[in-house]
C-alpha positions, 0 to 999 in steps of 0.5 A: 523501516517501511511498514507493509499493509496488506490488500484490505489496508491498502484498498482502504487507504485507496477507499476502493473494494477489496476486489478491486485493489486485488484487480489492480494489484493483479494487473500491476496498476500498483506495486504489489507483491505476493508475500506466501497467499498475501498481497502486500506493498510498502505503505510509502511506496502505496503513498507515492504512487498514489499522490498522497503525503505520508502521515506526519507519524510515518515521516517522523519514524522514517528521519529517526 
């Protein structure tokens, strides 16, 4: 099962401000969601569209 991050874990991931992830989820650069009041994305989904390889604990979770 895939984790959810909230926009602050997202943003730094991202290494960008707060404010801006939330323009970007605002804008729907990236896939966010709002959860209730929270932005939210899956934290493979946030790694796809960002280029990046998962870490090596997230892919072992994933195959088990």
């Amino acid at each position: 099962m895939d984790v959810l991050l909230t926009l602050p874990e997202a943003a730094k991931i991202m290494r960008v401000s707060r404010s801006k992830a939330q323009k970007m989820a605002k804008a729907g650069a990236l896939p966010f969601r709002k959860l209730g009041a929270t932005w939210v994305i899956p934290r493979s989904v946030l790694y796809r569209e960002l280029g990046l390889e998962l870490p090596r604990e997230e892919k072992e979770a994933a195959i088990a």
